[in-house]
C-alpha positions in Angstrom: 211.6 -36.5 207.5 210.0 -32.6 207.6 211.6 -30.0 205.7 214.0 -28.7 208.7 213.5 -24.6 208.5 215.4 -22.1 210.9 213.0 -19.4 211.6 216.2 -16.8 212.6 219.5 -17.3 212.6 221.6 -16.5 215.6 223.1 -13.5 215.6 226.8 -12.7 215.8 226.7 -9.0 216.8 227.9 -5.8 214.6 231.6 -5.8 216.0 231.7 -9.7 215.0 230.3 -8.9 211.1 232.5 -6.0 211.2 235.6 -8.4 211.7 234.8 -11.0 209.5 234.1 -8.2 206.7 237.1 -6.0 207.4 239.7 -9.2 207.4 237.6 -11.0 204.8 238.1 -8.4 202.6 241.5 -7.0 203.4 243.3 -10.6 203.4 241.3 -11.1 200.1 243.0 -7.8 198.6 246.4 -8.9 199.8 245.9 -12.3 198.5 244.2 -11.0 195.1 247.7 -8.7 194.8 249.3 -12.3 194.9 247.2 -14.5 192.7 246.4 -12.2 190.4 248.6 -9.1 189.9 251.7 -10.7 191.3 251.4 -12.9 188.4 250.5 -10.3 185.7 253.9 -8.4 187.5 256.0 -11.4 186.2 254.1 -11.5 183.3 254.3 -8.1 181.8 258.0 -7.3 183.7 259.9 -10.1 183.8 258.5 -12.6 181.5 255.4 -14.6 179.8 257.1 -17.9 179.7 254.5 -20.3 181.6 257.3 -21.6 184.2 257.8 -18.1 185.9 254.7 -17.9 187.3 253.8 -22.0 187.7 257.1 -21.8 189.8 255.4 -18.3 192.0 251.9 -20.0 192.6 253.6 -23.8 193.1 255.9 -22.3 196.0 253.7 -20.0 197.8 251.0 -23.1 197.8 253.9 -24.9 199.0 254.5 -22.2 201.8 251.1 -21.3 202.8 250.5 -25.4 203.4 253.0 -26.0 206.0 252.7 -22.3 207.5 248.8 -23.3 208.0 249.3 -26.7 209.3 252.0 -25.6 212.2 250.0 -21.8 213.2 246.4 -23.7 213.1 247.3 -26.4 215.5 249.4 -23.3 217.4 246.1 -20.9 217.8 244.5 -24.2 219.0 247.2 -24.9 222.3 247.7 -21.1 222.8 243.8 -20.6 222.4 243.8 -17.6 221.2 243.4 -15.9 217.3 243.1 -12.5 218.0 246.9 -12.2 218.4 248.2 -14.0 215.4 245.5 -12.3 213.1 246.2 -8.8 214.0 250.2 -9.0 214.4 250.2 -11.3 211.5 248.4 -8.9 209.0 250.9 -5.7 210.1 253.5 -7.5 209.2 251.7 -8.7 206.1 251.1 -5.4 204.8 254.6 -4.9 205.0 256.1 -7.4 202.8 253.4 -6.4 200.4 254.7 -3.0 199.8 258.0 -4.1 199.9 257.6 -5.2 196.8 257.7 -1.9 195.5 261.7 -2.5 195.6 261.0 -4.7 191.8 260.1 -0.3 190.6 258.5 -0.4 187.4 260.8 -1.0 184.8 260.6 -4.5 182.3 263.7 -6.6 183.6 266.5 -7.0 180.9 266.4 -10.6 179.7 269.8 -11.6 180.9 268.1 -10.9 184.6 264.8 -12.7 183.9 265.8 -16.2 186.0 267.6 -14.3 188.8 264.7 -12.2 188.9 261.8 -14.8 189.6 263.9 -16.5 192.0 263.7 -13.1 194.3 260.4 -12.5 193.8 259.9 -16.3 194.6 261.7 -15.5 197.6 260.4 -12.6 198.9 256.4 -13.7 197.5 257.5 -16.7 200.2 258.0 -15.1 202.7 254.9 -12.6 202.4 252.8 -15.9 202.3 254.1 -16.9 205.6 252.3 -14.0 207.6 249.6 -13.8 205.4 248.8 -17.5 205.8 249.6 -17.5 209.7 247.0 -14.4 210.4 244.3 -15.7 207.6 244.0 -19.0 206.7 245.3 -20.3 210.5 244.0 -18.2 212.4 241.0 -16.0 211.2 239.4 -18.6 209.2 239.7 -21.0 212.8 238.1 -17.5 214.5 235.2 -17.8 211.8 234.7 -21.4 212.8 234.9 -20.7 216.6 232.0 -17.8 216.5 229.4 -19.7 214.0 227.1 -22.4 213.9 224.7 -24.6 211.5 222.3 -21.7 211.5 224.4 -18.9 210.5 227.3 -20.7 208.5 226.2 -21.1 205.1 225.2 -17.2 204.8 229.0 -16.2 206.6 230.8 -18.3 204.7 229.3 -17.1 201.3 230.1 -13.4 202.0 233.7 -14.3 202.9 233.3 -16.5 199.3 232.6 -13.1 197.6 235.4 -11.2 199.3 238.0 -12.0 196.3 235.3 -10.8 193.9 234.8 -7.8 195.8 238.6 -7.3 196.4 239.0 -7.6 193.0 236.4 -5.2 192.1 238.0 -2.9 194.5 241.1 -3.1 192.8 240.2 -2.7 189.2 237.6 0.4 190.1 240.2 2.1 192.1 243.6 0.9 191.8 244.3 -1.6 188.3 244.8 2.0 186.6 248.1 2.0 188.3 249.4 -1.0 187.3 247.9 0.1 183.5 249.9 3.1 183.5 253.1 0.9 184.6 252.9 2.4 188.3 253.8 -0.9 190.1 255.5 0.9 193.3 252.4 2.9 194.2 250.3 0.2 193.7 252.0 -2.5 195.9 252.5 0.5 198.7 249.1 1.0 198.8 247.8 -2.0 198.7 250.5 -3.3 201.6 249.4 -0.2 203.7 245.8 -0.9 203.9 247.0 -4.2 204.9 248.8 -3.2 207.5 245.8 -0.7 208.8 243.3 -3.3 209.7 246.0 -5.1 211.6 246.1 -2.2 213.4 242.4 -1.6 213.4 241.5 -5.5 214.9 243.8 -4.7 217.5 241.0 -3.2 219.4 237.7 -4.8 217.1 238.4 -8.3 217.3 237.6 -10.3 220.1 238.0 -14.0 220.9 234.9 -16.1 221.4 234.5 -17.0 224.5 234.3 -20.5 224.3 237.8 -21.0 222.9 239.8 -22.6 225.7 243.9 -24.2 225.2 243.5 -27.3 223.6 246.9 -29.5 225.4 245.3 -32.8 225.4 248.5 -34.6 223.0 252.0 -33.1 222.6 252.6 -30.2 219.3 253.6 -32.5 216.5 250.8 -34.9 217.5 248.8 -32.7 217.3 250.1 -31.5 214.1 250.1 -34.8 212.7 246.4 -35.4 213.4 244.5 -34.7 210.7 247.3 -37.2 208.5 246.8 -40.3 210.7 244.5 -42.7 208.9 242.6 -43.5 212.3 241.5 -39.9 212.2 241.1 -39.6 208.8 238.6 -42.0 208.7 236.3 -40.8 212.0 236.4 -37.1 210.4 236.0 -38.5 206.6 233.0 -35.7 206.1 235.5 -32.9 206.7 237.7 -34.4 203.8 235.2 -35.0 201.4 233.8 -31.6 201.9 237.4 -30.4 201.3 237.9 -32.4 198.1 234.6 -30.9 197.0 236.4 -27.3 197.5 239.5 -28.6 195.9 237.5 -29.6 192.6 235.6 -26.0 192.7 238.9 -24.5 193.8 240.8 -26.2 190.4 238.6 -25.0 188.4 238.9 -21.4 189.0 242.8 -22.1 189.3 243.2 -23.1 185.8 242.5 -19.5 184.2 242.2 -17.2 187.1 246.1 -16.4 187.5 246.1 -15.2 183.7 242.7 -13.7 183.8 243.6 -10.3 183.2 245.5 -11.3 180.0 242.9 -13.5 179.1 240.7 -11.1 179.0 242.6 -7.7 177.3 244.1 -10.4 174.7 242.0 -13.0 174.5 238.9 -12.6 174.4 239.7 -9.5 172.8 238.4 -6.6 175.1 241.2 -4.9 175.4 241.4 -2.1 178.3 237.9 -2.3 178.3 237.4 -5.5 180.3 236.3 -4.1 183.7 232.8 -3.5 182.7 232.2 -7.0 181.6 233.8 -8.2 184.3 232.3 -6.0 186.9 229.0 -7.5 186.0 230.3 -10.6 186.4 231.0 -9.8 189.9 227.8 -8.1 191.0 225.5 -10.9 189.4 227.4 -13.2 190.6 227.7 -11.8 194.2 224.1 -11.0 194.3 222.9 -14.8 193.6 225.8 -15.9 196.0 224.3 -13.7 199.2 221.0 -14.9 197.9 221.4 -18.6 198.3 223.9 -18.1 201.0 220.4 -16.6 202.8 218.7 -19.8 201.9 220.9 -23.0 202.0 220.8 -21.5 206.0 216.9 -21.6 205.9 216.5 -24.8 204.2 219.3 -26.5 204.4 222.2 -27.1 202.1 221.4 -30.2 200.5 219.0 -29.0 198.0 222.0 -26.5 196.2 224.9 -29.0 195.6 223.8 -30.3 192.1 222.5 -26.8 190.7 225.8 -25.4 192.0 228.1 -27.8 190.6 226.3 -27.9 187.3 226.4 -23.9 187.1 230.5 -24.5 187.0 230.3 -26.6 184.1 228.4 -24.5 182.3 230.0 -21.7 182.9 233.1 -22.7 181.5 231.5 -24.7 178.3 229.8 -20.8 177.7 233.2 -18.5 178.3 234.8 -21.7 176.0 232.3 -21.2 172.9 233.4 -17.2 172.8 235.9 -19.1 171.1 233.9 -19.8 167.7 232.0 -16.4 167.8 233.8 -13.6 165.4 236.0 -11.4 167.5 233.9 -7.9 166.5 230.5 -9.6 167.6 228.8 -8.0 170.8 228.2 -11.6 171.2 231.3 -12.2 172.8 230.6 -9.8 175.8 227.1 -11.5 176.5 228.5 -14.7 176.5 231.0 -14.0 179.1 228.6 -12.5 181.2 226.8 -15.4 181.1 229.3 -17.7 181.2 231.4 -15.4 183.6 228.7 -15.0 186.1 227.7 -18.7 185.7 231.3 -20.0 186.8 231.8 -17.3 189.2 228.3 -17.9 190.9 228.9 -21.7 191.2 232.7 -20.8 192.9 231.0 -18.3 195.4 228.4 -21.1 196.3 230.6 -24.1 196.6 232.4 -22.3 199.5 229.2 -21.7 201.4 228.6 -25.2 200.4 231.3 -27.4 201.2 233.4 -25.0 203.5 230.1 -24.3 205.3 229.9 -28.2 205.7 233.4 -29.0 206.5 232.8 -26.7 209.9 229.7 -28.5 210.5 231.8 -31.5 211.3 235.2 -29.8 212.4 235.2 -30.5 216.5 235.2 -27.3 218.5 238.4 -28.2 219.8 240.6 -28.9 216.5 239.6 -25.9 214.5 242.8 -24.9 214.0 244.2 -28.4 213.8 242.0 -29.0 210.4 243.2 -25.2 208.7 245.6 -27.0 207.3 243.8 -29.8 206.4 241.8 -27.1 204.3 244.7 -25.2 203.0 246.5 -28.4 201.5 243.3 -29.9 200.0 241.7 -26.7 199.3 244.4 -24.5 198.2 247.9 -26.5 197.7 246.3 -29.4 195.2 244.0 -26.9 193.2 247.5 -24.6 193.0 249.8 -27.5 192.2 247.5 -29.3 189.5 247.0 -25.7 187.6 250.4 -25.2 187.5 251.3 -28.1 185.9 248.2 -28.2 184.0 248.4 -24.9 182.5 251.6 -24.7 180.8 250.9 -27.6 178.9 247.2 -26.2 177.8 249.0 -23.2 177.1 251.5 -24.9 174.9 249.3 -27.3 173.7 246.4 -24.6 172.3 247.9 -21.4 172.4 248.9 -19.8 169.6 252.0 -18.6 168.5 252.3 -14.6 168.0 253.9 -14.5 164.9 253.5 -10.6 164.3 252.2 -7.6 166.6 248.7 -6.0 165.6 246.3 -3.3 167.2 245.6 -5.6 169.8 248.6 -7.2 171.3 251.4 -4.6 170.8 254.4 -4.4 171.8 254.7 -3.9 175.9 251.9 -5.1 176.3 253.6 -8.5 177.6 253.6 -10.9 175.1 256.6 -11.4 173.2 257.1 -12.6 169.7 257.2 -16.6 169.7 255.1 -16.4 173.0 251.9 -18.7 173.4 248.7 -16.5 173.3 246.7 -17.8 175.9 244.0 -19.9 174.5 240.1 -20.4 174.9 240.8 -23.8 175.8 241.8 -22.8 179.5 237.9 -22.5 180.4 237.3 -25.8 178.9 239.5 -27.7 181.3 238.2 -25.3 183.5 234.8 -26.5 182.8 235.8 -30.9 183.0 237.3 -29.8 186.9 234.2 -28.2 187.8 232.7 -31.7 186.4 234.6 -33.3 189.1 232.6 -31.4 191.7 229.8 -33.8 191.5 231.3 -36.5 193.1 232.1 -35.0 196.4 228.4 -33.2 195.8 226.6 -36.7 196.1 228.2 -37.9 199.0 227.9 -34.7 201.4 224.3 -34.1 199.7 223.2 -37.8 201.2 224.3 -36.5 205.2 223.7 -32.9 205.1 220.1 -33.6 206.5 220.7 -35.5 209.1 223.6 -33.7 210.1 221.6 -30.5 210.3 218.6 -32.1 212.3 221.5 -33.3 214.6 223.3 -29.9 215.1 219.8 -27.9 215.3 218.8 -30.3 218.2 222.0 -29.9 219.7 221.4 -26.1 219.9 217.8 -26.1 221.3 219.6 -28.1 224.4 222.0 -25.6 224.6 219.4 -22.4 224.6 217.2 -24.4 227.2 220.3 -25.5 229.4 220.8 -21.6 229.2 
């Protein structure tokens, strides 16, 4: 067969890339307060012990699994998303600066497990609007406005918007939580949430094709995407999803302690936003790149590199490990290694998520959000959390004594596990995994893309 090559992609208009950039980025900032900093809050507040924040990320993966499921298949049978994204992210922002009840004082030891259960609570509850507006219904809108010529490119830049989010936050706002200032930070961060609620109310528009989708009863519908009959017509969709769980665990099994990994560590102390914002640019920069030409040429010819760049990755950021702790070396290598793991992330979503809406039907968009969230988002969630307290235990060290480094407020508590090296390593035998899924959606991304490229030159002449 001839090397299929899409001359232009079709365009999706400046109020349409406005919308997928403003909600791509502000849900990512709103999730990245969650993932990241709601788990260094526990950590450097409340406490280090592993379960505390296994038992945050377990129950909002929980939460944001059934939320997605039940408001996907909703947007479907009401067929609209504008509604549920907008409303959904004002009310988001506002559980997100709520949490600047917790103030900014350590919690007395006596307090720790009543604590965590309220944040629990209350992280719970933010996760219910915040997956309702974004992973039901904007990432469904995403899927309703794009096709097989524009989807790989789309859905690398909403790849990068966690990198970019995070960027934002350690440029502008991490010297908050530094300096112990968690109340202004989650009051920020909630209230720019909030403002592109507000914002969409009047950007975001429906795509026209969307119609109600009331062919079978709510709970049937709801139910679709776990009957086996189903399971087995749409198999592409779930293998493209288990690809994106792999990728996903990966990242899950160092990310939440990232910042600790790296101040502690790897030993970089408050300096670690430069190496880390190189990270992100290099890595963003290769993403848009092949996000530009998996679109042109076709996807098929970037699974293997991409899942063999999150391997190495992680075996480079592992090896820091053996390299002396004053040696410049260690910055290059997590660059490297950094930008390496971070790359292959950023790519696997245009990849396999890019794929899985390929071969979602136009009228189960929403049905198959949850789909995504459990396989994509739950597992990768659940496994980490039961994975990492036992690497953590299992390789970290035991601070026996503070030094220059790790002192005292800083989080870590004498007796506490350091967290160890060996994080990227598992992090680097997950990524491993991502081959499997790679092979299979490699072998029918070509004729899948001849088919849906046909499909579309009937439509423009029917037109």
């Amino acid at each position: 067969m001839a090397e299929l090559v899409v001359k232009k992609s079709n365009k999706l208009g400046a109020k349409a890339w406005i919308s997928i950039v403003l909600f791509g980025l502000m849900g990512q900032l709103a999730w990245m307060v969650e993932n990241i900093y709601f788990s260094t809050f526990i950590q450097k507040n409340i406490t280090t012990e592993p379960w505390a924040t296994s038992v945050a990320v377990t129950a909002s993966a929980v939460v944001a699994a059934v939320v997605t499921i039940l408001g996907g298949v909703l947007t479907d049978r009401i067929g609209k998303r504008k509604v549920f994204v907008c409303y959904g992210y004002i009310i988001w922002g506002v559980i997100t600066a709520s949490f600047a009840l917790f103030g900014n004082n350590h919690v007395d030891k006596a307090q720790v497990v009543q604590m965590v259960i309220v944040f629990v609570l209350m992280d719970c509850v933010m996760t219910i609007f915040g997956s309702m507006s974004n992973d039901a219904a904007f990432s469904a809108w995403v899927t309703d406005i794009t096709d097989i010529t524009n989807r790989g490119f789309v859905d690398v830049i909403l790849s990068i918007m966690p990198v970019a989010a995070l960027m934002i936050i350690f440029v502008v706002f991490d010297g908050l939580t530094q300096t112990g200032n968690w109340t202004t930070f989650f009051l920020i961060l909630g209230g720019m949430t909030m403002a592109s609620g507000f914002v969409g109310l009047w950007l975001l528009k429906d795509s026209p094709k969307l119609k109600p989708d009331k062919s079978g009863k709510y709970l049937a519908e709801v139910a679709y995407g776990f009957r086996p009959k189903n399971i087995k017509t749409h198999k592409m969709i779930y293998i493209c999803l288990v690809g994106m769980m792999f990728s996903g665990l990966s990242m899950q099994l160092w990310q939440p302690q990232m910042i600790m990994l790296l101040q502690y560590t790897m030993g970089f102390g408050d300096n670690y936003v430069l190496p880390l914002a190189l990270v992100v640019l290099l890595s963003a920069g290769i993403a848009v790149l092949g996000g530009k030409l998996m679109d042109k040429f076709g996807k098929e010819k970037f699974f293997y590199p991409v899942s063999a760049a999150g391997v190495l990755g992680g075996l480079v950021v592992f090896a820091i490990k053996f390299v002396p702790a004053d040696s410049p070396l260690r910055f290059a290598m997590f660059v490297v290694g950094g930008t390496l793991i971070e790359g292959a992330s950023l790519m696997a979503a245009g990849l396999f998520n890019a794929s899985a809406r390929d071969y979602t039907p136009e009228d189960k968009a929403g049905c198959f959000q949850g789909i995504r969230i459990i396989i994509f988002v739950m597992m990768p969630m659940i496994i980490g959390s039961i994975v990492n307290p036992l690497v953590i235990n299992g390789f970290g060290e035991v601070l026996t004594e503070y030094n220059d480094l790790i002192k005292p407020g800083c989080g870590y508590e004498i007796g506490d596990h350091i967290y160890p090296f060996e994080m990227f390593l598992f992090s680097a035998i997950a990524a491993a995994f991502v081959f499997v899924p790679a092979f299979i959606v490699r072998k029918k991304d070509k004729q899948l893309r001849a088919e849906k490229l046909a499909n579309l030159a009937v439509e423009v002449q029917e037109k």
